[in-house]
N, C-alpha and C positions, 0 to 999 in steps of 0.2 A: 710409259707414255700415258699421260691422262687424255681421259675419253673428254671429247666432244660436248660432251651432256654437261658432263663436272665443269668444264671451262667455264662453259656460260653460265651455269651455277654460283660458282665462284667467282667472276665478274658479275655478277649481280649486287652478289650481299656486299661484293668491293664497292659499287657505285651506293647502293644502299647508306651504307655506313661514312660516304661520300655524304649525302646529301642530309643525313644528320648530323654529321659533324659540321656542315656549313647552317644548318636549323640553329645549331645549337650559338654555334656563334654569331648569328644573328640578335638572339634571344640577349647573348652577353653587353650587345651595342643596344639593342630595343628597349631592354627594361629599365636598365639604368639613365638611359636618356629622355626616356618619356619620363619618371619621375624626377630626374633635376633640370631639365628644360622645361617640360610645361608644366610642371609644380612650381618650382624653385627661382625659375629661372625669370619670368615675367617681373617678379619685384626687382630685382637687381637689374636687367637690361631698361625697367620701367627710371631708375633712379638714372641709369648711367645715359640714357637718350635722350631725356627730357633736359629744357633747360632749369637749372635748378634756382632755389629761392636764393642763392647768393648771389650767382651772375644777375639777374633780373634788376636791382636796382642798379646795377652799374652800366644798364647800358640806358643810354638818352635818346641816340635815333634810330629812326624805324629801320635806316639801314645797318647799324649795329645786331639790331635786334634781331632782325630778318638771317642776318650773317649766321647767328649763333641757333638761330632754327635751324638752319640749312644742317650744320655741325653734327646734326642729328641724323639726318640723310643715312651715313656711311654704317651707324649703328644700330638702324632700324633696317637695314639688308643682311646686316651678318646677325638679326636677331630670327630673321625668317630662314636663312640658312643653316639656322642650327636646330629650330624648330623642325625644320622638315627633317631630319634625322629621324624617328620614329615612325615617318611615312616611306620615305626612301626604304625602309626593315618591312614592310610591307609586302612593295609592290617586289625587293628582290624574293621575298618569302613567295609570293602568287607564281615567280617565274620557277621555284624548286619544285613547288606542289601547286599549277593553275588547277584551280577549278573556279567554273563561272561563277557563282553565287559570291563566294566571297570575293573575286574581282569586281563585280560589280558594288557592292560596298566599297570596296578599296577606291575605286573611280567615286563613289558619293564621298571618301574620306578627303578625296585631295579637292575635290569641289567646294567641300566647305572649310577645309584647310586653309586653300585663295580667301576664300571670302573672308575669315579669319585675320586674316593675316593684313587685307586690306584695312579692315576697320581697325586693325590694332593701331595699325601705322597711321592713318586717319587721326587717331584718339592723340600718339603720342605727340604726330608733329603740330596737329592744333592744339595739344594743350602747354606744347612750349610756347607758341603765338598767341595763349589767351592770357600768359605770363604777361603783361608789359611796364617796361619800367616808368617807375613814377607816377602811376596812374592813368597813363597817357595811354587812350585809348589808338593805337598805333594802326591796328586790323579790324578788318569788317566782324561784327558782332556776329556772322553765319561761325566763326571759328569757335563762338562760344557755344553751340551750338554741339560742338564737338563732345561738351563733356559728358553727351548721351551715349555714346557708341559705347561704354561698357557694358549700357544693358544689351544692346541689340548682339556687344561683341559675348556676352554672358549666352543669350539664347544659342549662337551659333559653335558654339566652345561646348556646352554641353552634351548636346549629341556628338557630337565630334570625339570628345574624350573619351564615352561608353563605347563608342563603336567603335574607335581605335584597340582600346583596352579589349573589348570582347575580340575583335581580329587579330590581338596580341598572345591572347592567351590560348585559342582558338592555332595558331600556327607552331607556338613554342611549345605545345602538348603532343606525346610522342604517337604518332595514329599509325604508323605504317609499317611497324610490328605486330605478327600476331600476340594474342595473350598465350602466353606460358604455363604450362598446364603444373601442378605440383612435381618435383624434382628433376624436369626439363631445367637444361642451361642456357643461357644465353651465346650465341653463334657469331 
């Protein structure tokens, strides 16, 4: 019969070894997707949302035109849904190991995440609308207007990215073993 003591011992290191193993597969979905999503991923989803320079002379009215911005709608949702991938790794990380400091980053991360995310899609759907065929000025001149949001979306992407990445590496780093003295094994 094992004691009482041992049990809960041994359910321990079993829940332990639990919630590194779910760290760790976090870290498998985190790292990878914050480098080809919010590396990689903004040129490609930037080409595939946008209306591009071939469609633009082919279309003549404003409601063609308007049509083919819209078009853009369905791929500027599933570009924020996959961006959020590296925030989502986040806040399930906060719920394995909460503690308050880094939650509250985690909450400044998806704040400016929105914000992010607003101006992108801002940038992208006016700068399909600043497209127009023929020279014909189809939309109000405020769309042109639009092609500033890279800086503002440049200011709010940068803090973003470090503190992501710092709360990345800051989670996927093993803290909740002790250090192992010389010829100690691992349990």
């Amino acid at each position: 019969m094992i004691p009482k003591s041992e049990n809960r011992f041994s359910e321990k290191i079993l829940l332990n070894h639990k919630k590194l193993a779910l760290r760790a597969l976090l870290a498998v979905v985190f790292w990878p997707s914050l480098f080809f999503f919010w590396c990689l991923g903004p040129f490609v989803f930037f080409l595939l949302s946008t209306t591009s320079s071939e469609v633009c002379p082919r279309l003549e009215t404003r409601a063609e035109f308007l049509a083919a911005a819209n078009d853009t709608l369905p791929m500027l949702v599933l570009q924020n849904l996959i961006y959020a991938v590296p925030i989502v790794c986040l806040v399930l990380w906060n719920r394995l190991l909460p503690e308050p400091a880094r939650a509250r980053h985690i909450i400044t991360c998806i704040k400016l995440f929105a914000i992010s995310a607003v101006l992108g899609a801002l940038w992208e759907y006016g700068s399909s609308l600043v497209c127009d065929g023929y020279g014909q000025p189809f939309f109000s001149p405020a769309w042109r207007m639009t092609s500033y949001l890279p800086i503002a979306n440049l200011a709010v992407n940068t803090p973003l990215y470090v503190l992501v990445f710092s709360l990345g590496r800051a989670f996927s780093m093993r803290e909740d073993e002790p250090a192992q003295g010389p010829g100690e094994t691992i349990s």
